[in-house]
Backbone bond lengths (Angstrom), bond angles and torsions (degrees), N, CA, C in turn:
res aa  C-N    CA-C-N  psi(-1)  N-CA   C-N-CA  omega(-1)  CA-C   N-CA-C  phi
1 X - - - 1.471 - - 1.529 108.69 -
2 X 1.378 120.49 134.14 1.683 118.13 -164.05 1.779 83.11 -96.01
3 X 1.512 94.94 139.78 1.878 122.36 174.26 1.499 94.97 -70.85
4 X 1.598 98.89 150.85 1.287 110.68 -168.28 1.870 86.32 -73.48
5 X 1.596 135.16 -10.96 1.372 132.70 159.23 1.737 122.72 -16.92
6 X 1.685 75.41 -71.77 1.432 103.39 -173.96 1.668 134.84 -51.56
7 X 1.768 94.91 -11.38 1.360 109.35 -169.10 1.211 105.43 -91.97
8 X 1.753 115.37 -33.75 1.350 112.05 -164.24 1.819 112.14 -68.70
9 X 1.443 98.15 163.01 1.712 93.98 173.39 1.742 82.99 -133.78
10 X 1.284 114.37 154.48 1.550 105.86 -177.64 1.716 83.97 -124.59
11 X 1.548 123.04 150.33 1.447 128.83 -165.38 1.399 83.18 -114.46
12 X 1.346 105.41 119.28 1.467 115.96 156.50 1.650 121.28 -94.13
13 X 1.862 90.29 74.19 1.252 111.51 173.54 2.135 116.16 -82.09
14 X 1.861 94.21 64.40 1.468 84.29 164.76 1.218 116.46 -149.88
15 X 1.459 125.06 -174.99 1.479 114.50 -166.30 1.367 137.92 -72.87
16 X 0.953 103.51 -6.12 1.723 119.30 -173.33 1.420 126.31 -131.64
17 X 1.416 129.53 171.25 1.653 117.29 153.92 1.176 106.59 -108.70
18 X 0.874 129.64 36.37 1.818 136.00 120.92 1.279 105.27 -70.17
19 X 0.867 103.90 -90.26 1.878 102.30 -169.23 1.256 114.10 -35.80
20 X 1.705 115.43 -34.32 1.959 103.65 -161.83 2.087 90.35 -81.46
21 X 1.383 87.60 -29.58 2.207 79.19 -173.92 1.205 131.05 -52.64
22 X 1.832 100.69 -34.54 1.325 134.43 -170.32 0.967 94.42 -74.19
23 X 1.828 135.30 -40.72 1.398 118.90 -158.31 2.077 93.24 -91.94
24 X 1.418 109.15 -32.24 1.287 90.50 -162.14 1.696 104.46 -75.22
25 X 1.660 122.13 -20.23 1.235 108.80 152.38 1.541 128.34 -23.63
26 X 1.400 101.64 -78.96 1.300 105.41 173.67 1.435 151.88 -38.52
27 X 1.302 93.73 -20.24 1.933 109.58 176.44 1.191 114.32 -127.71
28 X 1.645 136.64 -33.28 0.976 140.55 -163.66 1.958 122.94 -58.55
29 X 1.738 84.19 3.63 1.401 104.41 167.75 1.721 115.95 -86.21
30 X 0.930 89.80 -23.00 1.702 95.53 175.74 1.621 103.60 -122.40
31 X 1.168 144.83 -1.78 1.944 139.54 159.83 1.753 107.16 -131.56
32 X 0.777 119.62 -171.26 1.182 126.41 -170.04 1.818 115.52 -160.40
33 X 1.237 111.66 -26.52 1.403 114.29 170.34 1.422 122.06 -99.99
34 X 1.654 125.97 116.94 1.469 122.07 -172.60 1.457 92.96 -98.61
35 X 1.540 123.41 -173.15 1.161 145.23 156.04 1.480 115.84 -137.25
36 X 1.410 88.69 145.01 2.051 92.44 -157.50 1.801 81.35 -136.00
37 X 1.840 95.06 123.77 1.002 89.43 -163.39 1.860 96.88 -123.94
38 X 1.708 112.11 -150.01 1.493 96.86 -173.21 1.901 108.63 -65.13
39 X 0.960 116.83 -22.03 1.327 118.19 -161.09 1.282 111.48 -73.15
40 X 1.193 120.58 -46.49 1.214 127.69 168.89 1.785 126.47 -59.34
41 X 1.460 91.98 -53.14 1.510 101.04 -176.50 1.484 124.28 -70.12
42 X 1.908 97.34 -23.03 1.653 84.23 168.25 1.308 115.49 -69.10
43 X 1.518 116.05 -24.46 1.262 107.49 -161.27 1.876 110.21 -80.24
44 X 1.228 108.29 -23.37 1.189 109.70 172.39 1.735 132.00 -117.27
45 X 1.315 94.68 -4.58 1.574 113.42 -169.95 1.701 116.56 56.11
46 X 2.006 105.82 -138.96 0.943 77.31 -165.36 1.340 136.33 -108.46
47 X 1.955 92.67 14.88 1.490 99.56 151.11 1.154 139.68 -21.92
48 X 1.551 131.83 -65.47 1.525 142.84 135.38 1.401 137.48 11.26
49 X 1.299 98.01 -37.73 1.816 118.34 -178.57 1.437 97.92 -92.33
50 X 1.860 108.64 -53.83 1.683 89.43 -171.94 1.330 104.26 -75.91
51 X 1.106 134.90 -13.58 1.722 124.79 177.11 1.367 115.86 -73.98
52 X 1.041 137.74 -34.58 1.716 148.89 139.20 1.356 107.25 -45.34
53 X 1.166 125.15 -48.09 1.396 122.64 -162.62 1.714 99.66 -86.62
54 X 1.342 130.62 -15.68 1.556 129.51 -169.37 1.415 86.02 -98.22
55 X 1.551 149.74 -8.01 1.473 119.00 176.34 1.429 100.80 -100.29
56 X 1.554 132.65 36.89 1.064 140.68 157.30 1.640 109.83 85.86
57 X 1.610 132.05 14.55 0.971 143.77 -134.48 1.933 97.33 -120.67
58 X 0.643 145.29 141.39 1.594 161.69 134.26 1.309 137.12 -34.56
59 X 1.431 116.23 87.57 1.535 130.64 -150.61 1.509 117.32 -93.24
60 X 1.347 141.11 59.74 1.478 124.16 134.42 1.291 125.75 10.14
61 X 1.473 136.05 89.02 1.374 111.00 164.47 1.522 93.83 -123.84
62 X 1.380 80.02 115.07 1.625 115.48 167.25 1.654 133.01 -83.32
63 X 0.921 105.89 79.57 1.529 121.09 -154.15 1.851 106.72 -105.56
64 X 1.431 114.25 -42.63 1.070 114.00 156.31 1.875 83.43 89.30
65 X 0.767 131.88 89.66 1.413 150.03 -166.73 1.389 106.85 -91.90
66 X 1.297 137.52 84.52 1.700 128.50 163.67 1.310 107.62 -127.13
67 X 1.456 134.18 135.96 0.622 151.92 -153.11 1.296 134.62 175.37
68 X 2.041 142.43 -177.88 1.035 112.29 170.36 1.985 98.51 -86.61
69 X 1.390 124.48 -178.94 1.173 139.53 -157.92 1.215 116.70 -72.57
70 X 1.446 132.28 -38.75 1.439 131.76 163.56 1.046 106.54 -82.40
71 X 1.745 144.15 -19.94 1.757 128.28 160.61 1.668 101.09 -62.55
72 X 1.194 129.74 -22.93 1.374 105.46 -162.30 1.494 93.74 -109.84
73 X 1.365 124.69 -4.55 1.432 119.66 168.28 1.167 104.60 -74.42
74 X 1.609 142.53 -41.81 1.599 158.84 -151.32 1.472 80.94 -76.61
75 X 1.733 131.58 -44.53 1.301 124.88 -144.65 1.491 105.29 -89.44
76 X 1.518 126.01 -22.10 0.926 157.61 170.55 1.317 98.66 -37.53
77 X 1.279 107.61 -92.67 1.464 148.33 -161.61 1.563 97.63 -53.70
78 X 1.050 133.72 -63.14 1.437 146.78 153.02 1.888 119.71 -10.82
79 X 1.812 92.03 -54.31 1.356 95.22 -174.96 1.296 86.76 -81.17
80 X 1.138 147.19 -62.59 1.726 153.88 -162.19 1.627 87.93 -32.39
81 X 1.242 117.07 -51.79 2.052 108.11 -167.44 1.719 95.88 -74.63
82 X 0.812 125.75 -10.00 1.477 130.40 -171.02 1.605 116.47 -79.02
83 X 1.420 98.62 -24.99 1.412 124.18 -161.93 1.305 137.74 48.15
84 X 1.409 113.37 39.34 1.344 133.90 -178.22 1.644 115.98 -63.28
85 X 1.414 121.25 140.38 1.648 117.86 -178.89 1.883 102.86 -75.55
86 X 1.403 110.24 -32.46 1.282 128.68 -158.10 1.310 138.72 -119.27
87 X 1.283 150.35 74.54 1.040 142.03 -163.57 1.782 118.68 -113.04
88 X 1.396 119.84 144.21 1.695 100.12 165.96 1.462 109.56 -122.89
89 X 1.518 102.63 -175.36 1.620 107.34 -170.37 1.556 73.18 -161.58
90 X 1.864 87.52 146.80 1.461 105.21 173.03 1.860 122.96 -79.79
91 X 1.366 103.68 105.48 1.678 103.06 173.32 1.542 119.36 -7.13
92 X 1.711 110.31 -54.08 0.830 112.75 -137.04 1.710 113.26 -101.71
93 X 0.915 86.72 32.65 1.778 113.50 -165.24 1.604 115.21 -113.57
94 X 2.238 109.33 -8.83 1.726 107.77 128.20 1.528 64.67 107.54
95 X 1.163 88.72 141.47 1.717 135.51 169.22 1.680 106.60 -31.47
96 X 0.892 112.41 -72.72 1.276 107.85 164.05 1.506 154.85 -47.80
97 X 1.179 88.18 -19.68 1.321 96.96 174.65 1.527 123.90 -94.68
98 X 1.804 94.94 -13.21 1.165 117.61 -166.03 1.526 99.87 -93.53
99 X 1.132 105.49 -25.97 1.715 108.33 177.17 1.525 105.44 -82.17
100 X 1.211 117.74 -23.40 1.891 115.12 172.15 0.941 105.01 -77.55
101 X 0.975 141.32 -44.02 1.975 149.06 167.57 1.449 108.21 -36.49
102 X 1.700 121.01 -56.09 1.261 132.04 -158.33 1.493 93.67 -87.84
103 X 1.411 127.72 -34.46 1.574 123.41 167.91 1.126 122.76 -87.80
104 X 1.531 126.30 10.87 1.482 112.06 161.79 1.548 111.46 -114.98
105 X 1.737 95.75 10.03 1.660 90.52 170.47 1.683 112.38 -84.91
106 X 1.111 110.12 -6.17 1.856 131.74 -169.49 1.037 95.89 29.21
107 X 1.732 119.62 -125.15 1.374 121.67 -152.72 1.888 111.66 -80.23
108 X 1.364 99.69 -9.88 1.693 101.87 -148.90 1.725 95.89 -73.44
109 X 1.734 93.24 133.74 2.109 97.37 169.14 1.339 129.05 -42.16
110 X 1.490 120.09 20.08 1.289 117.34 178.09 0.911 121.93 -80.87
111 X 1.774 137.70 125.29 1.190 143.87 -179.05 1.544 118.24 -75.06
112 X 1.546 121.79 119.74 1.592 107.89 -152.45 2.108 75.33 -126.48
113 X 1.625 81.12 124.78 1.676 95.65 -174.44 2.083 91.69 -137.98
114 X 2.402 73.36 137.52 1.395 67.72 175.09 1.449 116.82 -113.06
115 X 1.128 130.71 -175.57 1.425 136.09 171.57 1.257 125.14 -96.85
116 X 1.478 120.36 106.96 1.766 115.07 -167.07 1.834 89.07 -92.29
117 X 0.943 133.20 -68.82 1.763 117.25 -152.50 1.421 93.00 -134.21
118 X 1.587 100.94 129.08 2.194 95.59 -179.90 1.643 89.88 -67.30
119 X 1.438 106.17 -175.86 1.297 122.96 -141.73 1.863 84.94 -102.45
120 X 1.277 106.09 -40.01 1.371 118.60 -179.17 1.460 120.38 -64.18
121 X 1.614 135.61 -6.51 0.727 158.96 -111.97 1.567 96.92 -140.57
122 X 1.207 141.30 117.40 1.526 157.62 -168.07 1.609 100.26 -130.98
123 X 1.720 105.80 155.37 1.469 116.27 -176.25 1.757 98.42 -63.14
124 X 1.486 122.64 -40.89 1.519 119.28 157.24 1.507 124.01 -15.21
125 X 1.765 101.69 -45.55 1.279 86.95 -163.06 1.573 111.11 -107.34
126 X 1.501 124.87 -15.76 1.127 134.54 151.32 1.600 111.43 -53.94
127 X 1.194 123.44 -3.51 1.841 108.03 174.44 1.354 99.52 -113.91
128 X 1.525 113.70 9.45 1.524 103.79 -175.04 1.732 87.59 -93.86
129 X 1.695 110.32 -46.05 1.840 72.88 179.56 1.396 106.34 -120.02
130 X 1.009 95.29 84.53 1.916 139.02 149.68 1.872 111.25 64.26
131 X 1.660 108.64 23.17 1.543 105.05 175.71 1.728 99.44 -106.82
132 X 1.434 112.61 114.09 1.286 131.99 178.41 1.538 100.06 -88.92
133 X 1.409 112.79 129.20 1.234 113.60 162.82 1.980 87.08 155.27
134 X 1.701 93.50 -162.67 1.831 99.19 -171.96 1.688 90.85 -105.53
135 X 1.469 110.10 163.58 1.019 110.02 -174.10 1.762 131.45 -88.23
136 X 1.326 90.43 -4.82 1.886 115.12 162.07 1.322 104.15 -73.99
137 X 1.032 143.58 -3.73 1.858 147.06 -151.57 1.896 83.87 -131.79
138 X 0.836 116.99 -74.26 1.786 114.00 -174.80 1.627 100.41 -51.08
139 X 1.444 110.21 -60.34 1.733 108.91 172.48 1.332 108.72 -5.58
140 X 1.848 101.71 -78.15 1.690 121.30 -145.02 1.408 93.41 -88.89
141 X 1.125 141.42 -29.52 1.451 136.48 146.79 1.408 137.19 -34.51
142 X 1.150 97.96 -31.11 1.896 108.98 165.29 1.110 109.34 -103.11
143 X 1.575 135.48 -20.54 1.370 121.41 174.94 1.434 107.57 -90.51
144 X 0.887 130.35 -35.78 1.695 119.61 147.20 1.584 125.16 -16.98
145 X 1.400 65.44 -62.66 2.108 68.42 -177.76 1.483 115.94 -75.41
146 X 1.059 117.94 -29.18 1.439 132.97 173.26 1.451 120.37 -63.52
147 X 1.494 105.24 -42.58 1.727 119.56 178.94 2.049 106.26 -66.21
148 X 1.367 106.03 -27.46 1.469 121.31 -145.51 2.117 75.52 -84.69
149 X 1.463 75.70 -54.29 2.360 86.75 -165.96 1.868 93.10 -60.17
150 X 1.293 127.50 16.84 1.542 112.19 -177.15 1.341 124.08 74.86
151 X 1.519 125.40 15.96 1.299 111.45 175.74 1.320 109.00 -66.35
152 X 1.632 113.47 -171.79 1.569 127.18 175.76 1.090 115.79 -92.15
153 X 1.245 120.16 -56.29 1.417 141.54 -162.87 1.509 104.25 -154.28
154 X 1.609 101.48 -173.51 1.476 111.37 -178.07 1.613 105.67 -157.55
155 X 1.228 116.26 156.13 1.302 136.29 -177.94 1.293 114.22 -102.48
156 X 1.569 114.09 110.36 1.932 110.65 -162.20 1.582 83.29 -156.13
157 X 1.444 93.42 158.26 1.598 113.60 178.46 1.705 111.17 -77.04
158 X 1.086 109.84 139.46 1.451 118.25 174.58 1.492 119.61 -3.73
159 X 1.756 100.71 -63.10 1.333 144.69 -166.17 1.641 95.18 -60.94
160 X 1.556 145.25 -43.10 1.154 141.30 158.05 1.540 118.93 -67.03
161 X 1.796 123.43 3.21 1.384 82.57 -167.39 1.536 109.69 -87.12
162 X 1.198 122.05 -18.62 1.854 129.45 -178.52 1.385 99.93 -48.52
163 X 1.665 136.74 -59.69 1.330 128.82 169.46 1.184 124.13 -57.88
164 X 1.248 133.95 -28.90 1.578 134.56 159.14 1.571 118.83 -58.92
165 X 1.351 114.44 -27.39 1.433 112.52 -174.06 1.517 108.18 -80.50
166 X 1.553 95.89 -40.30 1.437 108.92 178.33 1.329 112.36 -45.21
167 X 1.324 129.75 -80.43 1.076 137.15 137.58 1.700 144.30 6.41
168 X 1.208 115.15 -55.87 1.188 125.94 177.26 1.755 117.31 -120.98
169 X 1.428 97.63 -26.20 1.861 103.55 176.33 1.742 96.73 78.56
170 X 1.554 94.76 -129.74 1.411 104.23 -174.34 1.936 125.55 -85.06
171 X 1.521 91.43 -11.56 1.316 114.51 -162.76 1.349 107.76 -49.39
172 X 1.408 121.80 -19.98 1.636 121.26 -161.23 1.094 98.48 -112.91
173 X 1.472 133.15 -166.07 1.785 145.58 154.94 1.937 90.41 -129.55
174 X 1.585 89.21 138.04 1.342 70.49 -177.13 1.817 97.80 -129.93
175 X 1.079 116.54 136.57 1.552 107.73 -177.61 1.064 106.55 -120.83
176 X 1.628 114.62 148.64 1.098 128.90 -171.61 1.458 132.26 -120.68
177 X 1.869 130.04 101.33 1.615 113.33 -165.83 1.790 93.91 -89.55
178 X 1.432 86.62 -170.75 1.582 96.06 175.70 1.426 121.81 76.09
179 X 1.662 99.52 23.05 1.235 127.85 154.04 1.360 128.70 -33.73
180 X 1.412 130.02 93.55 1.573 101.25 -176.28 1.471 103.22 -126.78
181 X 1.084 131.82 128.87 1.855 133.66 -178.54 1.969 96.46 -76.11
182 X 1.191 103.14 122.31 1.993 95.33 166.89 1.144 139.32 -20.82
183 X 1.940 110.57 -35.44 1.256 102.79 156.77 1.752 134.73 -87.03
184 X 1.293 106.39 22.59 1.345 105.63 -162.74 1.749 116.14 -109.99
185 X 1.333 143.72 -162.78 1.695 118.83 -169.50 1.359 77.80 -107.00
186 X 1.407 126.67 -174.23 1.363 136.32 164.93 1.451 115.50 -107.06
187 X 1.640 103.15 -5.31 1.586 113.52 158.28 1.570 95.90 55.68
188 X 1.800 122.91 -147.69 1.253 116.69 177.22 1.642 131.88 -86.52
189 X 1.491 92.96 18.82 1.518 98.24 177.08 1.954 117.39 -83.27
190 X 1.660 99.06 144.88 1.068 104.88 -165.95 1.432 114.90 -111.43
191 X 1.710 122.09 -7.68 1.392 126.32 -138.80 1.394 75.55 -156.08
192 X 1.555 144.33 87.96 1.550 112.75 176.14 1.738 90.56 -155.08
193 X 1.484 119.95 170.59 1.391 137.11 -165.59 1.239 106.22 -138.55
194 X 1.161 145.64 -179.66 1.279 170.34 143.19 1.434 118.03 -64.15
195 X 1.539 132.06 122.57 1.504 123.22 -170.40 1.313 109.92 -44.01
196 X 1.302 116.11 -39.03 1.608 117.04 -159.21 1.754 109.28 -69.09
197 X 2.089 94.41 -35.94 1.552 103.50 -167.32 2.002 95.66 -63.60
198 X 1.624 99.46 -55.76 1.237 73.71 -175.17 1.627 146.88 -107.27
199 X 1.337 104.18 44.64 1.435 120.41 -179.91 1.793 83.77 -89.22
200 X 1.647 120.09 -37.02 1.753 107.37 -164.11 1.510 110.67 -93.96
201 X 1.712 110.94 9.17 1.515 115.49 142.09 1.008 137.14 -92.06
202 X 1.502 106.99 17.10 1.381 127.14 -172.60 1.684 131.42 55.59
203 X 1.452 122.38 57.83 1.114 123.72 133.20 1.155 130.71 -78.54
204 X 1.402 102.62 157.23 1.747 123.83 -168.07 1.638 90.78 -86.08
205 X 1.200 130.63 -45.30 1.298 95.20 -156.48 1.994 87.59 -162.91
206 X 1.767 108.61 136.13 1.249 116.48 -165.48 1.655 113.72 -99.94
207 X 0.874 124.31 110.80 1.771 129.40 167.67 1.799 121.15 -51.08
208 X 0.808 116.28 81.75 1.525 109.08 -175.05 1.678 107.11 -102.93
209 X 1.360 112.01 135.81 1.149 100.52 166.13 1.760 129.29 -149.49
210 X 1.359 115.32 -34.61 1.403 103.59 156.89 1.091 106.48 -99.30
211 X 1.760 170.89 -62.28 1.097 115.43 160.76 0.946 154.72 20.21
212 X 1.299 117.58 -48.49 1.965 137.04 153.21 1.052 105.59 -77.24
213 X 1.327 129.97 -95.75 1.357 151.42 -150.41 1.351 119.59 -54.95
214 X 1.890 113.08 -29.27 1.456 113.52 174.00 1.513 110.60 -90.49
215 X 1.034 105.26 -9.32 1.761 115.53 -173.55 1.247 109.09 -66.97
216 X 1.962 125.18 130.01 0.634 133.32 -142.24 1.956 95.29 -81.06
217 X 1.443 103.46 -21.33 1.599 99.58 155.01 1.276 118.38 -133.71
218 X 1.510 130.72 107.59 1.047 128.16 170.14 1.617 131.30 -16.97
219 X 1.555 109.78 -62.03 1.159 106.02 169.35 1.363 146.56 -60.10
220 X 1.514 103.25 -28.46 1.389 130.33 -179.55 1.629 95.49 -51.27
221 X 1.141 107.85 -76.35 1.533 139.17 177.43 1.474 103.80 -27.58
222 X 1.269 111.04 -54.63 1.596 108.83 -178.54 1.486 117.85 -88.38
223 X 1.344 103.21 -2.92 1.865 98.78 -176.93 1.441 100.55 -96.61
224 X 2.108 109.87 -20.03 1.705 97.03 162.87 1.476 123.31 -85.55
225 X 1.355 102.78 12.02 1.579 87.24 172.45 1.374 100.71 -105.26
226 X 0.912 131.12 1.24 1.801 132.83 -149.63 1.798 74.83 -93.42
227 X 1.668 100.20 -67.43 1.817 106.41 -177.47 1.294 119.14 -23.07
228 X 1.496 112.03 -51.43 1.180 110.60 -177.15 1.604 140.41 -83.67
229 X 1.717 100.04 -22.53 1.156 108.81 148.51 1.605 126.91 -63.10
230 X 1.463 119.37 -35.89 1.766 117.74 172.61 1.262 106.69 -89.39
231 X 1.210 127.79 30.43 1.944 116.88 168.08 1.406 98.52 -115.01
């Protein structure tokens, strides 16, 4: 049976590799998978991954991949030498591109997940550039197309995973940011649950990141959410 441990990914959303080492020092006694996302990696590239990746730890690089089809195949291939467990690419960047993505990962265990709607993201802001409809309907609309081009999984707010399961069952991994524990702010998230709510809507695996990272102790922070997921 996988520990509610195993689910978390903690986003080492900060400016430096000082700061991301320091933080994965600190917890990687109780999780093991970070996520290294644009903020970080511009600032350090892809140094970053093997320095996360040399304390034996589990690398996310979340980069969010759109592009035309051989840049995001090149980008592919790139993270694959990097040796990352995790990578995404944006759904919405069309069948094709998504099928060059899924064929330049070839044989290697990398999990290639895409992203249907950021978490921050309201029907407001999908009619601003010009897709009318609710945002559970665009969700399952890009993971469709995404499931069809060979992705793994997909990156959706809490609030989508009951229609994704429906839908796909076990076939996908589905991870979820916009994590927020009751005591924590909801900051700029718009679409978000509680670890506990949504590990029992069935996501595979939870995105947490200031919650952790702004907390005046990292660990503290993560050994009360761990509590509350094992009670």
């Amino acid at each position: 049976m996988t520990k509610p441990a195993d689910k978390i990914i903690v986003a080492l959303d900060v400016p430096t590799k000082k700061d991301a080492l320091g933080l994965v020092e600190k917890v990687r006694d109780q999780i093991s998978f970070f996520k290294i996302g644009l903020q970080l990696y511009t600032a350090e590239g892809p140094e970053i991954v093997r320095a996360v990746s040399s304390t034996s730890s589990k690398v996310w690089l979340d980069l969010k991949l759109h592009d035309i089809p051989n840049t995001v195949a090149r980008a592919v291939e790139s993270a694959n030498r990097l040796g990352v467990q995790m990578l995404t690419v944006h759904l919405s960047g069309g069948s094709e591109m998504i099928r060059a993505a899924t064929a330049a990962r070839a044989n290697n265990n990398i999990l290639l997940l895409g992203v249907t709607v950021l978490t921050s993201s309201t029907e407001e802001t999908l009619h601003e550039i010009g897709i009318h409809g609710q945002v559970d309907d665009q969700v399952l609309r890009l993971a469709k197309l995404g499931v069809a081009a060979g992705i793994d999984g997909v990156v959706a707010s809490s609030h989508e995973v009951n229609p994704l399961r429906r839908e796909f069952g076990n076939k996908i991994k589905i991870v979820v940011p916009g994590i927020r524990p009751n005591w924590s702010k909801p900051d700029d998230q718009k679409r978000m649950m509680t670890p506990r709510e949504a590990l029992e809507v069935g996501a595979d695996y939870l995105v947490i990141g200031r919650p952790i990272t702004g907390h005046p102790n990292p660990s503290e922070a993560l050994a009360r959410i761990l509590d509350e997921l094992e009670a």
